[in-house]
N, C-alpha and C positions, 0 to 999 in steps of 0.2 A: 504494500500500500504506500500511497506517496507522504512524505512528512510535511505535517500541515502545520503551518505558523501561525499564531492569532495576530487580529488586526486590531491592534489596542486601541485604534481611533474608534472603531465600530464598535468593541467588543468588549463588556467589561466597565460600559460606562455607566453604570452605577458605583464607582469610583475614582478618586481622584487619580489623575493621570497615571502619576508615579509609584500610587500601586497597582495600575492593572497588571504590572510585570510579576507580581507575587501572584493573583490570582490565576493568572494565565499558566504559571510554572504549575500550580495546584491542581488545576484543572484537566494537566497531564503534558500541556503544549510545552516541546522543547523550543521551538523559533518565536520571533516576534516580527511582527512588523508597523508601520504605522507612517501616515501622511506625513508631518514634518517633525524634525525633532528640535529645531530652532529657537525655541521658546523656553530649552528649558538647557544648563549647562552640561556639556559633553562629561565634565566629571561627575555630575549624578547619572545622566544614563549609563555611561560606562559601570559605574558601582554597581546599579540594581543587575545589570546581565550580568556580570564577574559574579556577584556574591549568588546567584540563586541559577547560573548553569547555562543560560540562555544564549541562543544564536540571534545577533539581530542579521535577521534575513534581507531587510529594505529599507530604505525610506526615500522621499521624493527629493528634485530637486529645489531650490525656493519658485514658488511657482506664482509671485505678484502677491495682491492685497485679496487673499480669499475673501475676506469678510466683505468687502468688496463687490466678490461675485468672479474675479478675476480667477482662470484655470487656468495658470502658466502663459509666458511672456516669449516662447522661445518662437512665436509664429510674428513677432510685433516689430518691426524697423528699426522704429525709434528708442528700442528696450535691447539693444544691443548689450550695451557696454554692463548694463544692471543684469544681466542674463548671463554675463563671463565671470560679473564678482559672484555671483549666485553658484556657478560652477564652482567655483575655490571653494567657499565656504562648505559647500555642500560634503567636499574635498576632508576638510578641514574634519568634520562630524563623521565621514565615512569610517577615516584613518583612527580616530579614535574609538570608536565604537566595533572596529572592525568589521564592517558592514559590505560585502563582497560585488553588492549591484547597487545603483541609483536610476530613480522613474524621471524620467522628463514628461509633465505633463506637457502638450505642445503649446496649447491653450484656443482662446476663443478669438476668431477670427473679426476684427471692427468692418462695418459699411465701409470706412474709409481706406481701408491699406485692400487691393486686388489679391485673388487667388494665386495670382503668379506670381506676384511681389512675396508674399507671403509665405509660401514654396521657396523661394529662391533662401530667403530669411532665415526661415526654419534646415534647409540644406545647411548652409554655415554654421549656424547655432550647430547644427548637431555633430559637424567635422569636427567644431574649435573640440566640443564638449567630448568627443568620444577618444581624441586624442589625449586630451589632460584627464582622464579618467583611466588611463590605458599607462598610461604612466605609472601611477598608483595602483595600477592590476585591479581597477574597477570597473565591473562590467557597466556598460551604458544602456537602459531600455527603454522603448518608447510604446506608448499605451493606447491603442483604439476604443474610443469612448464612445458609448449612445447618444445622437442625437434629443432622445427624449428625456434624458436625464439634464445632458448640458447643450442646451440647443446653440446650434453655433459651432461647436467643436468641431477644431479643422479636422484632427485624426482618428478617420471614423469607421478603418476595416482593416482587415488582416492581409488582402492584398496591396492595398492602399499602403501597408506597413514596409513591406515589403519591395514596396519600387521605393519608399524613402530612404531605406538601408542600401538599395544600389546606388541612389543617386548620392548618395554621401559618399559609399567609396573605402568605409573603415568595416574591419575585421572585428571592432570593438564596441558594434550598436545589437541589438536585439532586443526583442519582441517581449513584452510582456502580455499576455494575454489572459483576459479578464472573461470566465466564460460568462456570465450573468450579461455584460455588455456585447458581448457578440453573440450571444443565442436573441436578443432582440434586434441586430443588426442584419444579420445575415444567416445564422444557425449552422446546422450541417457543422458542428461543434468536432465530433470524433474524425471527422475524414480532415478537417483542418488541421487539428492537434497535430495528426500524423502529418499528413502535408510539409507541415513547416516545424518539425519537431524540431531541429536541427537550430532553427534562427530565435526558436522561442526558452527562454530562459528563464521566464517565472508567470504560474499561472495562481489566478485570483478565482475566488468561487463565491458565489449567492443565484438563491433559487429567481425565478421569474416566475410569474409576479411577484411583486411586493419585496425583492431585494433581500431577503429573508434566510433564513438557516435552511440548509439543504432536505430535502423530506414536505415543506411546503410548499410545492408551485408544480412547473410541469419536465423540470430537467433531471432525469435518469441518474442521479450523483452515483448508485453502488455499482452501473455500468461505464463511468467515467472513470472512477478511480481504478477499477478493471484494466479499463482502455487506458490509460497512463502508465500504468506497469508494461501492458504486452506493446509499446511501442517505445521502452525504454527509456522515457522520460525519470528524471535525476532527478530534479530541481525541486523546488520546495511548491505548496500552495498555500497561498494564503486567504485567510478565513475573513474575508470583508462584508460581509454581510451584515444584517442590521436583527437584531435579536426581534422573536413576534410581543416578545414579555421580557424576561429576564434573560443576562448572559448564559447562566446555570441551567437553566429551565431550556433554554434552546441547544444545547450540547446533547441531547440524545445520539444524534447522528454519527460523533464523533466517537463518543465510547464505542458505540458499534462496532466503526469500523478500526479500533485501536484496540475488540477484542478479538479479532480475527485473526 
């Protein structure tokens, strides 16, 4: 079965931030992952993983003024040079925390900057980013998102991923892939997986509808995780989903399948 990381932004928030990493290790989950960890100093996250055993599997790059409404700046002209110090930093928290891959969210596309413009933009962005990440032996990933979740979003499919990694040109970009966002995009989930097993490097899970713990909606999760093993996939999944009640109370799924 593949080893499943909790998504402490999702998961566990009936707690303050900097204990969901205790709860999580409780719960059984050796990985962690989570949107940014910016906020809070590289010396405390480092402490909670050391002291309690944990792999931090991920985190994003600085991705603009979420609260905002902002999903990542690396599609934006004029957000250049704030998108290169965003790379360091990001650098900076990887090296510390030990953190093997970082997400480029790409972001949301304005009326005013063209789809070519924007392309051209996010190509750079992503050469300068996967080169200084490759240095540091960080893997660089880039995330196909639902339109109906963030309407707007330039990076919106698995093939779409994939002419963006040739048009970069680096050995050092790959695929993160979120099934929950791409079973609403385009589906046909397992023949992709395989597909592009090779380019994809960390996959994300929640059911459809409702974004929810797996066993709620209409995605086949104990024939995926199946199909993740028989196609040799390594890499970790992480558990981003949004609980229907409590953290605890939606983990069924997971003891299941951790007692098998």
């Amino acid at each position: 079965m593949p080893r499943f990381a909790a998504n402490l932004t999702m998961l566990f928030g009936e707690h303050p931030f900097l204990e969901r990493f205790a709860q999580a290790k409780f719960a059984g989950f050796s990985g962690v992952e989570y949107l940014f960890p910016y906020d809070f100093q590289k010396d405390a996250l480092a402490e909670k993983l050391q002291t309690l055993g944990l792999v931090q599997v991920l985190h994003n790059l600085p991705a603009g003024d979420w609260a905002a409404g902002e999903r990542g700046i690396a599609v934006l002209p004029d957000r250049v040079e704030e998108f290169r110090d965003g790379v360091g930093r990001a650098i900076e928290y990887a090296n510390a925390l030990d953190c093997p891959q970082l997400n480029c969210l790409v972001g949301i596309v304005p009326d005013s900057v063209s789809e070519a413009r924007a392309h051209e933009t996010l190509v750079e962005n992503l050469r300068f980013a996967a080169e200084e990440l490759k240095r540091e032996r960080i893997k660089l990933l880039i995330e196909p998102i639902n339109t109906r979740d963030i309407p707007g979003f330039f990076l919106t499919g698995t093939e779409q991923a994939t002419e963006l990694i040739a048009n970069v040109g680096s050995d050092n970009l790959f695929i993160q892939y979120d099934i929950y966002h791409m079973q609403i995009m385009e589906g046909d989930v397992a023949a992709t997986l395989r597909k592009h097993r090779d380019r994809i490097a960390h996959v994300q899970l929640a059911d459809n509808p409702g974004r929810n713990e797996p066993g709620t909606g209409e995605i086949n999760y104990p024939f995926l995780f199946r199909h993740l093993d028989e196609i040799g996939y390594r890499g970790w999944v992480g558990c981003e989903y949004k609980p229907r009640t409590t953290t605890t109370e939606s983990l069924g799924w997971f003891s299941e399948v951790e007692a098998e």
